[in-house]
C-alpha positions in Angstrom: 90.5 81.8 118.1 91.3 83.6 114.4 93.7 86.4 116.3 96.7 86.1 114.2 94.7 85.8 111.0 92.1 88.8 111.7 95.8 90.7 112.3 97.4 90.2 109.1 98.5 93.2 107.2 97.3 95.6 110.0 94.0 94.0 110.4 93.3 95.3 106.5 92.3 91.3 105.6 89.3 89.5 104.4 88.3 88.1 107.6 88.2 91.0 109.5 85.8 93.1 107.4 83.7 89.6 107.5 83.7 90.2 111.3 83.5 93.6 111.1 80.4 93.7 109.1 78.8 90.5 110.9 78.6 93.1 113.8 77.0 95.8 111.7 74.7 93.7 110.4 72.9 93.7 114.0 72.9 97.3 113.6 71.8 97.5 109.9 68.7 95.2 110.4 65.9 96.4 113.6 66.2 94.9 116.7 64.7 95.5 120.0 66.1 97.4 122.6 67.0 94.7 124.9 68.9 93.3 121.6 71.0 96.6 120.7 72.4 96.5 124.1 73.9 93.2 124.0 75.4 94.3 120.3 76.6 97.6 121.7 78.5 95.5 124.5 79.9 93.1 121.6 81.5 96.1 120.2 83.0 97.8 122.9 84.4 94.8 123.5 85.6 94.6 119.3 86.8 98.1 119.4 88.6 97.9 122.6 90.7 94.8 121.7 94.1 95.9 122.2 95.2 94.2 119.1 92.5 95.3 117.1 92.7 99.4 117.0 95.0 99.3 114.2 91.3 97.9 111.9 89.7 101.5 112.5 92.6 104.3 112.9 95.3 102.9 110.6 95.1 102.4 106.6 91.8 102.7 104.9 89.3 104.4 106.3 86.2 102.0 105.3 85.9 100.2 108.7 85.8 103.3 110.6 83.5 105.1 108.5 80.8 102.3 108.5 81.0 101.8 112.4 80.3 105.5 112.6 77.6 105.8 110.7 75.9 103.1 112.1 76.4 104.9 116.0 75.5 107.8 114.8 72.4 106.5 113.1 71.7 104.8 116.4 72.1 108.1 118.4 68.9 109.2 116.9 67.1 106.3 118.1 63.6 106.2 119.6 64.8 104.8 123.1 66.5 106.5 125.0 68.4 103.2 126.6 70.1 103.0 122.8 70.7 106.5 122.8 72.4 106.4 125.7 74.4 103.2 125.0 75.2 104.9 121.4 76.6 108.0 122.8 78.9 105.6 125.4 80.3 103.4 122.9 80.9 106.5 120.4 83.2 108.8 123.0 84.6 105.2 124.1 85.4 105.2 120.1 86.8 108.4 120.0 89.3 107.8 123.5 90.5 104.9 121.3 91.4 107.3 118.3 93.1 109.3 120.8 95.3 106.7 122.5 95.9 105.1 119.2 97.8 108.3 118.1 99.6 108.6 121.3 97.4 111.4 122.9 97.7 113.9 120.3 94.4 113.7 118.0 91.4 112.1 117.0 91.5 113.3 113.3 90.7 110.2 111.6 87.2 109.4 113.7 86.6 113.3 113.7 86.7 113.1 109.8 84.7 110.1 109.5 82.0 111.6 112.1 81.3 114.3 109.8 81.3 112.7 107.1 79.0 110.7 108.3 76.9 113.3 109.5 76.7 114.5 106.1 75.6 111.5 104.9 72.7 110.8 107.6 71.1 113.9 106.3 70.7 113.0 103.2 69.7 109.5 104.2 67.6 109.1 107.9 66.9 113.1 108.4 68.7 113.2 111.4 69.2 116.5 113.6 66.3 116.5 115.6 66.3 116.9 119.6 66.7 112.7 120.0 70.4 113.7 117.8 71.0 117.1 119.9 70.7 114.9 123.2 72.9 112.2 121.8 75.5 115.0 121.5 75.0 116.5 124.8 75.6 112.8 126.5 79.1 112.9 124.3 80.1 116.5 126.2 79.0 115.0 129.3 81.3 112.6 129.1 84.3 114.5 128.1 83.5 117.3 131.0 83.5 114.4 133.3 86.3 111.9 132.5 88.9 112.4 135.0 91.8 110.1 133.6 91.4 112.4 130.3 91.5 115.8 132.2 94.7 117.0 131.4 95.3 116.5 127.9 93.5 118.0 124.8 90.7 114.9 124.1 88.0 116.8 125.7 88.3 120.2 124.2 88.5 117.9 120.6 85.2 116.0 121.1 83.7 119.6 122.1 85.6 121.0 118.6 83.7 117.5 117.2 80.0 118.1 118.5 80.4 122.2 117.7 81.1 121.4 113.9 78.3 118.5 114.1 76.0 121.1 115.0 77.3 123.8 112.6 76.4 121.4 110.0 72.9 120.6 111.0 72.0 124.2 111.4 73.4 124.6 108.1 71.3 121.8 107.0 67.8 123.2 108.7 68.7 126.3 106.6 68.4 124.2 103.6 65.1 122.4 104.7 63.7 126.2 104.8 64.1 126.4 101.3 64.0 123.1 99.9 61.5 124.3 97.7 63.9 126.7 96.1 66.7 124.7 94.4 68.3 127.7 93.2 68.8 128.5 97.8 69.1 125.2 98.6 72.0 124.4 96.1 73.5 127.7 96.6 73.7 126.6 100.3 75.2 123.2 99.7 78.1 124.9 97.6 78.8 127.4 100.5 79.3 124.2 103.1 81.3 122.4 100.2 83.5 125.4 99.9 84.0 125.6 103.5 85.5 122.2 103.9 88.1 122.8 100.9 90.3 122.0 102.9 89.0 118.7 103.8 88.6 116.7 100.2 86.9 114.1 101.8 83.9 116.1 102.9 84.1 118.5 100.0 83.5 115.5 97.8 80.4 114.1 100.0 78.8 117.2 99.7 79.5 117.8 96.4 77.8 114.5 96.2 75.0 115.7 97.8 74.7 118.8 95.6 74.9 116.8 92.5 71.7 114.5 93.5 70.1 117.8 93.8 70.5 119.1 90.4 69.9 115.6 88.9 66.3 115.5 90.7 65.5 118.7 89.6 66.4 117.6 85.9 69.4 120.1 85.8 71.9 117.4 84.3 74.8 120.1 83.1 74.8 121.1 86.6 74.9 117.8 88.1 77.9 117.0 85.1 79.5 119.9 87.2 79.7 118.7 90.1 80.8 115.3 89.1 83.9 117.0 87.0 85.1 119.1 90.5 84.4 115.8 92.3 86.9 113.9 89.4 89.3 117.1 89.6 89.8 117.1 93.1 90.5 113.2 93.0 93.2 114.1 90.4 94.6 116.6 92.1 94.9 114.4 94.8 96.2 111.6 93.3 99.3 114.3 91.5 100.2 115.1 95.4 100.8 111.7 96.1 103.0 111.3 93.0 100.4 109.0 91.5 99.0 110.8 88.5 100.8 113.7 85.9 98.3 116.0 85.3 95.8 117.4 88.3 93.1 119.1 88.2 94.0 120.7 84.6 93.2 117.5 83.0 89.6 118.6 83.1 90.3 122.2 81.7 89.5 121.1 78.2 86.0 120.3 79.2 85.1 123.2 81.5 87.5 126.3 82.5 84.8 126.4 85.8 87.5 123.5 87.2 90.0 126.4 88.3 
């Protein structure tokens, strides 16, 4: 009924994060299994509205991230059903990503998948043999979609699941020696540094490694990570022609910032 006004500016409107987060309410709040399924139906039908990819894979990335986390959170689920159903309607997620960019990548769900990832771990303790069997329903899929056979999607979701696992076994590291700040931060800053390329995830974990220190009263070392997290905004922000100065504008309060 509201098509031409949930399309407006790309779908990036008002209404459609209304709708949009109507439908992750059903997911934020418990509901039974019988219930998920109906939701999970509801949006495969959301995502897969051809007029409607443009909400998730196009502008900001706010919609996307949130429907992610909230699969993902679901792919840990007690039942298996929702499991299941979770998996589906995440590699259904992804094909859309793929299409959307004309066959060539997924990068903007693969980003926010991580991310996400990173996030759950912090949040719901995810990672456990419910998650790994999630992941192994998602390579299942991509082995055995025939339409998708000759192109690159399925050796991306497998790229996608590998890193998602490189990340929890990095995080089970850290549960080994969460009783050691000193490891356990030292650990976080090795996974931050290997996503430099990646500012997004740099800054979640950096995130993450700044809750750390605050917990364990280090608040210098928490200020640290906040001051990388503001430098690498800046120096974004001096790519994109938006701001003079970079990352140097924080050299007067720490040379660490190099």
């Amino acid at each position: 009924t509201f098509q031409r006004q949930l399309q407006q500016s790309d779908c990036q409107n008002v209404l459609m994060k209304k709708v949009f987060d109507t439908h992750m309410l059903f997911l934020q709040i418990n509901q039974s299994a019988a219930a998920l399924k109906h939701v999970f139906a509801a949006l495969r039908l959301f995502v897969g509205k051809a007029s409607f990819p443009s909400a998730f894979f196009q502008g900001q990335a706010d919609l996307c991230g949130s429907l992610c986390y909230e699969i993902l959170k679901c792919c840990n689920h007690r039942s298996r059903s929702t499991q299941t159903e979770a998996s589906a309607l995440l590699y259904f997620f992804m094909r859309k990503n793929f299409e959307f960019n004309k066959q060539k990548s997924i990068v903007r769900s693969h980003l926010q998948l991580i991310k996400a990832v990173s996030q759950l771990i912090a949040d719901a303790g995810i990672g456990g043999s419910r998650f790994q069997h999630s992941l192994a329903i998602i390579n299942n899929f991509a082995n055995g979609d025939k339409q998708m056979k000759n192109v690159n999607f399925p050796a991306e979701v497998k790229d996608l699941t590998k890193r998602i696992r490189t990340v929890l076994m990095a995080t089970a590291q850290m549960k080994e020696h969460e009783k050691d700040p000193e490891m356990l931060v030292d650990l976080q800053y090795s996974l931050a540094n290997s996503y430099a390329s990646t500012p997004e995830l740099r800054r979640t974990w950096l995130e993450s490694m700044a809750k750390i220190h605050a917990r364990n009263g280090d608040l210098s070392e928490a200020a640290m990570c906040y001051i990388h997290i503001a430098a690498l905004i800046a120096e974004y922000l001096k790519r994109k022609g938006l701001f003079s100065m970079g990352w140097p504008a924080f050299l007067s309060i720490t040379p660490n910032i190099k």
